[in-house]
Phi, psi and omega in degrees: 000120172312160164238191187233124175078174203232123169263151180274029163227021192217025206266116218275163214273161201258355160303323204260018166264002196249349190274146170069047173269352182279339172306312194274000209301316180278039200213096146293117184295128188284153168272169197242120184306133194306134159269130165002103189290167189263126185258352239276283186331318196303290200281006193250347175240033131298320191300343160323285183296331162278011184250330186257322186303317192303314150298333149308304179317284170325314154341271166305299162352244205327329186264331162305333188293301190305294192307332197281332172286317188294333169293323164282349180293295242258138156314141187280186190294156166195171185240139206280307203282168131359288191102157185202148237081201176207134114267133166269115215219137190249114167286122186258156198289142180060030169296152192243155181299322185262329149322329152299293151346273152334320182272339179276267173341309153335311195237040156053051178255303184248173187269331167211163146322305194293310189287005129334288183305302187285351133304341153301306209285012157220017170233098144320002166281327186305354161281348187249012179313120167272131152353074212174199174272159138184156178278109193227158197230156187300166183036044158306143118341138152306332176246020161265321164308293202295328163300331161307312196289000155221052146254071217304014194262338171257346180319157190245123189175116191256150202268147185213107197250128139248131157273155174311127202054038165311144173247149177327317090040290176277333137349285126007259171312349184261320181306305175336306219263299171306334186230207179244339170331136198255186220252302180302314174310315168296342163305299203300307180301308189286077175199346205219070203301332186270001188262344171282352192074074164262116168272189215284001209255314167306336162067002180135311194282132163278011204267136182064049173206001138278088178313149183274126174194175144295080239219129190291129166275036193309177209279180215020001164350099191268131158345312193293311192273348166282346198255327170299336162306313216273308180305325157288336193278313169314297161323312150293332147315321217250002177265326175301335187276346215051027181329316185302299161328295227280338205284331199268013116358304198248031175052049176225171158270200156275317171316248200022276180336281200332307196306289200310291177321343190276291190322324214275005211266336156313314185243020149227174200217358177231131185330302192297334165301322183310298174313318227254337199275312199317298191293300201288342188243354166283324214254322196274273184331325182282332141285003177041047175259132178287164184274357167035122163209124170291330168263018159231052120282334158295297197299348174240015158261349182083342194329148158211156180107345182190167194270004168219200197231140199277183205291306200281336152335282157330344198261330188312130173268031170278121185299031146238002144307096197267346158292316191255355192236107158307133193104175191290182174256162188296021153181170169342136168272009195161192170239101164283145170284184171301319184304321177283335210272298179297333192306326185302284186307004167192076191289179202255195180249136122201223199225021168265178198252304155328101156215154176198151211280184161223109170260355158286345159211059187351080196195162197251162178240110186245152199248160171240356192236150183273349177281292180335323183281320165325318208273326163287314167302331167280332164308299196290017194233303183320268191336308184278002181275314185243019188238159190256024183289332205261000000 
């Protein structure tokens, strides 16, 4: 049995390599195959670099993933205290809790958005924030800032009560006495008929053209825009009555209206009466009767305390005087209300001339004869010598 390769005991004699060489002549020698380079080193560090990116990845992942939970885990910034200072902060119609939010950080009220946001989202009044100022202070708890702002009891914002036949005058002093607004602006402001909206039937004068109502004052406010309030409110009344239409009904214009409505808020003090007083200066006018009215002899004497008027009041020749001038006087006497205003525009029916309150039985008396009327006027004269009614 042969073996493959030399064993050292089989190791050949070096003369016997050349015998017999013609033998080998036709014996192509195998080549011995080139060896192989090692690919190990080559192929191994891409496989590295995607082993560090993948690890790398994972890594950032995971510590971005962690941050995104502890932030969402963790509360949000807020500030500890009270706060302290003043900011005036305005809630604007259709603000939203994170827009609020927003506006609030802006002006160093709260310390973030989310702690705001997240103290709406567990007080359900925070859907009723009304609209308006209030007063709050910097670096605030988030949820102490929200309690001001749904309390309507800090809205910062002052009333301005005009009553029915209030007069410009009187008008006046309660903006004065009531708000912040001096004196002098509001003067300035009724002076200057196109920037309040006086429309053109006013003739200038604001008088019986501030509607009577009640009206929010918020802090900076100006004379101009509060009194153009009082002046739209009107404009609009008078647009819901169709006044313009409805006035030439009753032979008036629309100021007219205003004037008689203005009158009655004066010579009567009860719903049902306001048609019937209304009908008596229609039936007086139709007769080319002066209109005798004790109140728009007041209104150019300033008189108050009682319902009548001395002989030199009546002597005045001021063309609102209706003891000396027939027809209506050129304008309003006051801010008639809505009530009086339909009472103009649809008067009740009949055929006196007459009317004078009773206040012993409380209710006016109206007349068609000057003796019937005379009697009442004297009952009511009786009556006020010992009553503080008249």
């Amino acid at each position: 049995m042969s073996q493959i390769g030399f064993g050292p005991r089989d190791e050949p004699d070096p003369d016997d390599r050349f015998e017999d060489e013609d033998e080998y002549d036709d014996v192509p020698l195998e080549e011995e195959p080139a060896p192989r380079r090692s690919r190990r080193g080559r192929g191994c560090l891409p496989v590295l670099l995607v082993l560090v990116v993948l690890l790398g990845g994972a890594w950032f992942g995971g510590r971005w993933a962690y941050d995104q939970i502890h932030t969402r885990l963790a509360p949000a910034p807020d500030y500890a205290g009270p706060g302290s200072g003043s900011v005036l902060y305005q809630v604007r119609s259709g603000a939203s809790s994170t827009q609020i939010g927003r506006d609030l950080k802006a002006a160093d009220v709260v310390k973030s958005v989310d702690a705001f946001t997240e103290a709406a989202k567990k007080n359900t009044k925070s859907l009723d924030i009304q609209v308006g100022y209030y007063q709050l202070k910097k670096q605030m708890k988030a949820d102490q800032a929200l309690n001001v702002l749904v309390d309507p009891a800090n809205l910062l914002q002052s009333l301005v009560v005009v009553p029915e036949g209030a007069r410009v005058q009187q008008i006046v002093k309660t903006i004065v006495a009531k708000t912040d607004i001096p004196k002098k602006a509001v003067t300035a402001a009724l002076a200057n008929p196109k920037a309040i909206g006086l429309p053109a039937e006013a003739k200038g004068n604001p008088e019986g053209f501030l509607f009577p109502a009640t009206y929010q004052v918020p802090p900076k406010q100006t004379a101009v825009g509060l009194i153009r309030q009082m002046v739209a409110k009107s404009v609009a009344v008078q647009q819901d009555l169709d006044l313009a239409a409805k006035a030439s009904a009753v032979n008036l214009t629309a100021e007219q209206v205003l004037t008689v409505a203005s009158i009655l808020e004066y010579e009567a003090n009860r719903s049902e009466d306001y048609p019937k007083v209304a009908r008596v200066l229609y039936n007086r006018l139709n007769k080319g009767m002066k209109l005798q009215l004790d109140s728009t002899v007041s209104y150019i004497s300033q008189r108050k305390g009682d319902v009548f008027t001395t002989a030199a009041e009546r002597a005045n020749p001021s063309l609102y005087n209706t003891y000396v001038h027939t027809g209506l006087p050129p304008g309003p006497i006051g801010s008639p209300g809505e009530e009086t205003i339909k009472a103009t525009l649809s008067p009740a029916k009949g055929t006196w001339l007459f009317f004078v309150p009773d206040y012993a039985a409380k209710t006016t008396r109206f007349s068609t004869t000057l003796a019937e009327h005379q009697k009442w006027v004297d009952k009511l004269r009786e009556y006020c010598r010992t009553s503080d009614a008249c």
